[in-house]
N, C-alpha and C positions, 0 to 999 in steps of 0.2 A: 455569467457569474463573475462578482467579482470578490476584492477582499470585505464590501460590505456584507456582501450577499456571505461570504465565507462566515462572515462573522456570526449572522443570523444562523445560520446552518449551526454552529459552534453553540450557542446559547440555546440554540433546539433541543444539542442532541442530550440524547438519555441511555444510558448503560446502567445496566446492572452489576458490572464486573466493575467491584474495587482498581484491578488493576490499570483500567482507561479514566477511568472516574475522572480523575486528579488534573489530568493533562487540559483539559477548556482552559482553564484562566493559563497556564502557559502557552497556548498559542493564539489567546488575545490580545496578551503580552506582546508577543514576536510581533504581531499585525500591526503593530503599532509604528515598526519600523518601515521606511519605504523601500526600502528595499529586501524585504521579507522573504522573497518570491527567488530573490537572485542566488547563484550557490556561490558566490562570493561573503554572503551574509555570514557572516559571523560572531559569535560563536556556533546559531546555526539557521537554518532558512528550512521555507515549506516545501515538501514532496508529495508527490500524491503515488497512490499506489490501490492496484485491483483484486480482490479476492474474485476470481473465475472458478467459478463451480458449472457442474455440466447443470441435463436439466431436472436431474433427479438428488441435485442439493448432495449428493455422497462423495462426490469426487473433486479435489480441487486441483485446480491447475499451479504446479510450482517451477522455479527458473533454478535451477544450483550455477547463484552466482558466481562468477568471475573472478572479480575483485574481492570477494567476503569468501568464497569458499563452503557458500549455507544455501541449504533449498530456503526460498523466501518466495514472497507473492511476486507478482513485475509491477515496477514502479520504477520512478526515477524526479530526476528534477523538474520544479516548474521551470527553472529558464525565463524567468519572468513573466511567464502566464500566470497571470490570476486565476484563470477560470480551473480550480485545481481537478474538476472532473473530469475538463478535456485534458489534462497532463494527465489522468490515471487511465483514461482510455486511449491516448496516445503511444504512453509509455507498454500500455498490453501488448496493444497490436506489432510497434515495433520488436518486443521482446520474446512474443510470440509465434508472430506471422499470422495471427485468425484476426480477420478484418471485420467479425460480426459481433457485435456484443449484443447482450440484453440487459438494463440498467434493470435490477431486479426488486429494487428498495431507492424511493427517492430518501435524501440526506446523506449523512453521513454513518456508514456502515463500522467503522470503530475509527480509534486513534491512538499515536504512539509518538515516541521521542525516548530516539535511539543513539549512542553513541557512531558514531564510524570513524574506524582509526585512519592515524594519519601516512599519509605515503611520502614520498619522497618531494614531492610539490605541493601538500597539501596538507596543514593542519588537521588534528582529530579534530573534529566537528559534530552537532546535533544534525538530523534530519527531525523536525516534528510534520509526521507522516499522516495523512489523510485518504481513508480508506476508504472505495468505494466498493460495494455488491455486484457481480455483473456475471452473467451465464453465458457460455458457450457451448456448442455442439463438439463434445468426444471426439467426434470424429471429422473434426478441421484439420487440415493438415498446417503442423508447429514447421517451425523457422528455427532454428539455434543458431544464435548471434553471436557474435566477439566476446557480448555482455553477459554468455552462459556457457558453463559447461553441458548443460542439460534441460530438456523439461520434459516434464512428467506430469502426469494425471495420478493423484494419490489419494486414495480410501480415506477421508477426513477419520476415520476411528485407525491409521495407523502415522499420523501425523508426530505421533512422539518419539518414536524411535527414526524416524527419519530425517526430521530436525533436530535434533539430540536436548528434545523438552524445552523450544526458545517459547517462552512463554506467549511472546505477544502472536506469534503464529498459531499456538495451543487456542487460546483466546478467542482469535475469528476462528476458526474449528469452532468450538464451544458455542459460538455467536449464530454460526452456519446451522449447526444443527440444531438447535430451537427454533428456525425458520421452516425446516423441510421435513 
């Protein structure tokens, strides 16, 4: 995969939810830049990121970030890999530790562009984030990294009180469960 192949994937994809609709022609946009991929890119660049659901689609696997302070999916930057699928299954397994995935849905499983504030070496920036579907087994034994205070396996129907209602997490929930 690369940013053509990305691109193809982008003009594929199909949502139902208002809320993702909007976002393709902004990350057509960005791909236009060469260096899209880089987290130098500013004002923002591509991320990819994995929605892990077990095999019974009820459970998703979440990180309570580090640096943000929020249960979110694991993801992180391309680093300038194109191939945004291996950065969202890269980005799992490191933030993880489960070394097995199941690509569950070929394309692209949603999309977002998110603020992330700025730090002390680091401008607020956009992520425009690329989601892909992917399963694990419950019962892999997780890793907690630098990059987490925690991960958990959470009942997609109690996702909102736990993310305190962040829509774009609501959304794949929502996405999840019409598949399973």
């Amino acid at each position: 995969m690369d940013r053509n192949i990305l691109i193809g994937l982008l003009k594929a994809y199909k949502t139902e939810d208002a809320s993702d609709a909007s976002f393709t022609t902004a990350f057509i946009d960005l791909l236009r830049h060469p260096n899209a991929f880089l987290r130098s890119h500013l004002p923002g660049h591509i991320t990819g990121s994995a929605w892990i659901v077990d095999q019974s689609g009820q459970f998703v696997l979440l990180t309570h970030h580090a640096k943000l302070n929020k249960w979110l999916q694991p993801g992180g930057h391309a680093d300038g890999d194109e191939n945004v699928l291996h950065v969202a299954f890269r980005e799992a397994s490191e933030e993880t530790g489960i070394v097995s995935f199941k690509l569950v849905q070929d394309g692209i499983f949603d999309l977002d562009i998110h603020a992330i504030p700025a730090r002390a070496d680091f401008p607020e920036h956009l992520h425009y984030d690329v989601r892909f579907l992917l399963k694990a087994d419950m019962q892999s034994t997780l890793l907690i990294t630098e990059e987490s205070h925690a991960l958990s396996w959470v009942p997609i129907a109690k996702l909102a009180a736990l993310t305190e209602h962040n829509e774009s997490v609501l959304r794949m929930g929502r996405k999840a469960g019409q598949l399973f």
